[in-house]
Structure formats: C-alpha cells, structure tokens
C-alpha positions as CSV (number, residue, x, y, z in Angstrom):
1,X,0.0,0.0,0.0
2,X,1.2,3.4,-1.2
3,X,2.5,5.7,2.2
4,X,-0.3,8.8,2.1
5,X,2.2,11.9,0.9
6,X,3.0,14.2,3.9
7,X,3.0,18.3,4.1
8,X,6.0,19.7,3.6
9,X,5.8,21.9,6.5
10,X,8.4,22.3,8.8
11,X,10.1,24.9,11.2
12,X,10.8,28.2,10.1
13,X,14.8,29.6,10.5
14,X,14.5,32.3,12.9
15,X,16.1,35.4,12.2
16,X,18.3,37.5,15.1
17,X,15.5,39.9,16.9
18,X,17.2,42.8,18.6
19,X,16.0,43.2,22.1
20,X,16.6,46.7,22.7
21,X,16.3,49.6,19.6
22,X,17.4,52.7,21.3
23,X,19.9,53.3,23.4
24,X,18.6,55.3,26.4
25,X,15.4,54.9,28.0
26,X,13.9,57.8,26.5
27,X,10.4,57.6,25.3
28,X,10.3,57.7,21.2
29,X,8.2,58.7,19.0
30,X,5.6,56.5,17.2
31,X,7.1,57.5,14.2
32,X,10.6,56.2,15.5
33,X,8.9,53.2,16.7
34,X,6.9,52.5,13.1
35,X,10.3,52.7,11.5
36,X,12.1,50.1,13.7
37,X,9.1,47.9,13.2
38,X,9.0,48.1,9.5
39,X,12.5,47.0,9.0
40,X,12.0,43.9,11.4
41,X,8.4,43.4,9.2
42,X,10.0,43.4,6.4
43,X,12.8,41.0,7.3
44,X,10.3,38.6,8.6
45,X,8.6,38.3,5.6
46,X,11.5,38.3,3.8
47,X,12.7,35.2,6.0
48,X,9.2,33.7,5.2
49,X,9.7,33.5,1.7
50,X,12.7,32.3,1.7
51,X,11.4,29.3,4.3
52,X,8.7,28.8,2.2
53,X,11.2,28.3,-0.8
54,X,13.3,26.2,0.9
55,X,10.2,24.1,1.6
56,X,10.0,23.4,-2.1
57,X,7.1,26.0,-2.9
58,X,7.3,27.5,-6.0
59,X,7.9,31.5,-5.2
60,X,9.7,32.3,-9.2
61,X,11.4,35.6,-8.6
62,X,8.8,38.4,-10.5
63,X,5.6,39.3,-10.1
64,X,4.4,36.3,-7.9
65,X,7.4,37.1,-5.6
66,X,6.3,40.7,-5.1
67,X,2.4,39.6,-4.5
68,X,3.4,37.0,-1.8
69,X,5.4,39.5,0.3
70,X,2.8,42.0,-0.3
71,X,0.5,39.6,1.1
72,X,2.6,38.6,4.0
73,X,3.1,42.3,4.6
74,X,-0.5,43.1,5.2
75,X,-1.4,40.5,7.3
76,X,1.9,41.2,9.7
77,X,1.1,44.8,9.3
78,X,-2.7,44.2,10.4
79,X,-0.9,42.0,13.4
80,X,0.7,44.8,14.7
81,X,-2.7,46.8,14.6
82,X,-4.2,44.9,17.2
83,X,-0.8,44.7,18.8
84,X,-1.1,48.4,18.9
85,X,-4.1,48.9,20.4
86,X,-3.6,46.8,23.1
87,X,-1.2,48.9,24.0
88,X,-1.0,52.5,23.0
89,X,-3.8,55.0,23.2
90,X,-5.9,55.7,20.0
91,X,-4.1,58.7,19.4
92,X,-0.5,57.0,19.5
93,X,-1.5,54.3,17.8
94,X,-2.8,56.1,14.7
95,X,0.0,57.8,14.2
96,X,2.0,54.3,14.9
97,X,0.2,52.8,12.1
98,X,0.2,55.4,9.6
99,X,3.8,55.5,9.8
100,X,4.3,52.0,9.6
101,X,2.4,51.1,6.5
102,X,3.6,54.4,4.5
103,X,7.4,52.9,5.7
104,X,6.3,49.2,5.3
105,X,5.0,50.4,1.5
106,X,8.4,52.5,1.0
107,X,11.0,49.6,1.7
108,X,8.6,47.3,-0.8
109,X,8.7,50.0,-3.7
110,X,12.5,50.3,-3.6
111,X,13.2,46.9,-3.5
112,X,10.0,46.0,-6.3
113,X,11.5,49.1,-8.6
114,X,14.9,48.0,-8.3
115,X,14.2,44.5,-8.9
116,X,10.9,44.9,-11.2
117,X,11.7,48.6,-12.5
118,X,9.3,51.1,-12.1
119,X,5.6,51.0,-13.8
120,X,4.9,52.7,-17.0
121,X,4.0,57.1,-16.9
122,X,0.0,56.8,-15.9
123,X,0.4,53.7,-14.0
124,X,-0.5,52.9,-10.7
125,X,3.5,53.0,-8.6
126,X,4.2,49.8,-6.4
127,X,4.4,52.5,-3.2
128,X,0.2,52.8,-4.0
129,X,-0.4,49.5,-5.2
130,X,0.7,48.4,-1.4
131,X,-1.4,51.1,0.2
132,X,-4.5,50.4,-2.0
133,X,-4.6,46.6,-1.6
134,X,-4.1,47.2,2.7
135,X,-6.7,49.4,2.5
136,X,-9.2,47.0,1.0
137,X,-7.9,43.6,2.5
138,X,-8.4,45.8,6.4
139,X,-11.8,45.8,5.7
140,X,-11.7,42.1,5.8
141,X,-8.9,41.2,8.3
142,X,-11.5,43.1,10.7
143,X,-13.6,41.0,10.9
144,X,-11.6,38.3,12.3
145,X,-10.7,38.1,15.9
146,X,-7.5,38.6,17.7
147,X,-6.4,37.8,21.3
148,X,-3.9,37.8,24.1
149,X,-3.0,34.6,22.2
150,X,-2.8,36.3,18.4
151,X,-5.3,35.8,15.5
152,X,-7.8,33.4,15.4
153,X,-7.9,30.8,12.8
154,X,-10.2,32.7,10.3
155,X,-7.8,35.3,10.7
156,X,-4.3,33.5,10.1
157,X,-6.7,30.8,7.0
158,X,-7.7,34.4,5.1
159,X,-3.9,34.4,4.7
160,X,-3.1,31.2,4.3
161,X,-6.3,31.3,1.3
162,X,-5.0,34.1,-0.5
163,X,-1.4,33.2,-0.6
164,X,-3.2,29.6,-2.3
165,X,-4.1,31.5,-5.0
166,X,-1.0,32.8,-5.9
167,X,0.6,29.3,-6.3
168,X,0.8,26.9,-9.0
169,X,-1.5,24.1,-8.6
170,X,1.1,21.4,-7.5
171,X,1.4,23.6,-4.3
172,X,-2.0,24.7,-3.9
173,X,-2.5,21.1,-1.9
174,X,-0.1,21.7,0.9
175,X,0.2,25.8,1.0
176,X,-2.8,26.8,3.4
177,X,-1.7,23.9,5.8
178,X,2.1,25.1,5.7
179,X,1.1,29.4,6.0
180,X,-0.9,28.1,9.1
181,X,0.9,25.9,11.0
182,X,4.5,26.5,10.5
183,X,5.2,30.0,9.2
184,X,2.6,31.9,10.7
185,X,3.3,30.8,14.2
186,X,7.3,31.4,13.9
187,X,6.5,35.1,12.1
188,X,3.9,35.6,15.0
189,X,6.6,35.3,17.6
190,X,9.3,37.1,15.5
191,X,6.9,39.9,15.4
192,X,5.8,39.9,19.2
193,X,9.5,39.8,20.2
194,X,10.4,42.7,18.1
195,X,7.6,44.8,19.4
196,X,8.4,44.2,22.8
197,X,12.0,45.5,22.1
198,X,11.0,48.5,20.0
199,X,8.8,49.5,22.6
200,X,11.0,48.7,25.5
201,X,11.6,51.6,27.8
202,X,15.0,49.8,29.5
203,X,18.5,51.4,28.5
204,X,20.6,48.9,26.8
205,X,23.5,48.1,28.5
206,X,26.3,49.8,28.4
207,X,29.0,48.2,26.1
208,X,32.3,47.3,28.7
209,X,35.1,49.5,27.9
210,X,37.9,47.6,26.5
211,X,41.1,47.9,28.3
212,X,45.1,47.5,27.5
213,X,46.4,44.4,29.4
214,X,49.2,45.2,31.2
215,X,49.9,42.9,33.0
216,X,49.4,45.0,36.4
C-alpha cells in the first residue's frame, strides 16, 4: 500500500530579533517606533519567503514574488494593529500605524523598482499598489478576531487562502496547511519579540570598555 504523501511543513529559521532599539530609556516617538518595526516586518517576511522556498514551494522571482510579500506584509502589518491597540492610546496608535504602513510600503517600492523597475507614466506605482490593496484587505482582516494569544484561525486561514491563489496548482494542496501551521506561528513570535524591544523603555546596556592588558 502506497505511504499517504505528507506536508512539507516544517520549522521556520528564525532570524536574530534585537532586544533593545534605542539606546537610552527615552520615550520615542511613534514615528521612530513605526520605522524600527518596519525594517523587522519586512525582514520577517522576507525570511518567510525564503522558508517557504526552501520548503520546495514555487515562489519564481517576479511578479508572484512581489504579491506574496505584499501579502505577507499586510497581514503582519494588520498583526501589529491589534498589537497596537492593546497597548498605545488611540491617538498614538494612529499615528503608529500610519507611519508603519507608509514605511512598510516605501522599503517594498524600492526593492520592487529595483528589482521589477518602475511602472509605466499613468500607472499605478508599487508604493500605492501596497497602500490600496491594505486598505481593501483591512476591511476584511476586521472582521476576524485577535487575542492575548494572536489571531484566530479565520484570521491566520484568510492568509493562508490568499497566498493559495498565488501558487501553481502542485502547491495549492499543501500551502494553506504550511502558511498556518508553520510559518505563521514562527512570524507571530518574530513579530511579538520585536515589538516588545521597539517599545522597550529599559537602557541597553552599556558596552564594557575595552582595556590594554598590562599585565598589572
């Protein structure tokens, strides 16, 4: 009897998270913060797709490459939302979020342009093609629920459905089962670890002074 084929999914690499962002205790803006958190959202998609390559999932470099990480982009961006308002006021968070997803759209552009070059005169840039598509797909991440423990399933299965459709059909099988259970989870805690250390109040540590030897 044949063996019944098994999902490819597996653990996801994870990438270094720093701790601490900033070097006194200072509070920083939400602007600051939105920056820091856009770099590490971008490198944990980044790492995603390259996981998700790794598992044998056909990710061509081109457009499908581009729609995956804008589609890993908006959910991790939509993440941090309801990371957000659990804990900064409406006010902060606003601005938190704004700034993220204008930075978040910025870092995808200049990489899409380099790699893709830039659209046609009269055509819609990359920077607003990000923009537009979080602005629909918010509509429908809000309706799914989000706890102390993350998304829900509906939440992290919208994901793992859209991503389906950007595969070819030999991966279409295994893809939904591998967004949910292995590289979700691992981006999830790349994420919440890089939001506690961009919004960490502590001074990092001061670097020990290096001294001669002297033999004293």
């Amino acid at each position: 009897m044949q063996a019944p084929l098994l999902s490819p999914v597996r653990r996801m690499a994870n990438i270094r998270i720093k701790s601490q962002w900033f070097r006194d205790g200072a509070a920083k803006t939400p602007q600051q913060n939105a920056s820091a958190m856009a770099f590490i959202t971008w490198r944990v998609a980044q790492n995603m797709l390259k996981q998700m390559r790794s598992a044998r999932f056909d990710i061509e470099v081109g457009p499908q490459y581009f729609d995956f990480t804008r589609e890993v982009l908006i959910f991790l961006t939509q993440v941090l939302d309801r990371m957000a308002h659990a804990r900064m006021e409406d006010a902060e968070r606003g601005e938190f979020m704004t700034a993220l997803v204008q930075r978040v759209a910025q870092i995808l552009q200049d990489n899409e342009d380099g790699l893709m070059g830039e659209p046609a005169a009269g055509q819609v840039s990359h920077y607003e093609q990000f923009i537009d598509l979080f602005n629909e797909l918010s509509e429908h991440y809000a309706d799914f629920g989000f706890d102390a423990k993350g998304p829900d399933f509906a939440f992290v299965r919208y994901l793992g459905h859209r991503i389906e459709a950007l595969m070819p059909q030999k991966d279409q099988r295994w893809v939904v089962d591998q967004i949910m259970a292995s590289e979700v989870p691992d981006a999830l805690d790349m994420i919440q670890r890089g939001m506690d250390g961009v919004l960490s109040t502590e001074p990092r540590p001061a670097r020990a002074s290096r001294t001669a030897n002297t033999g004293d």
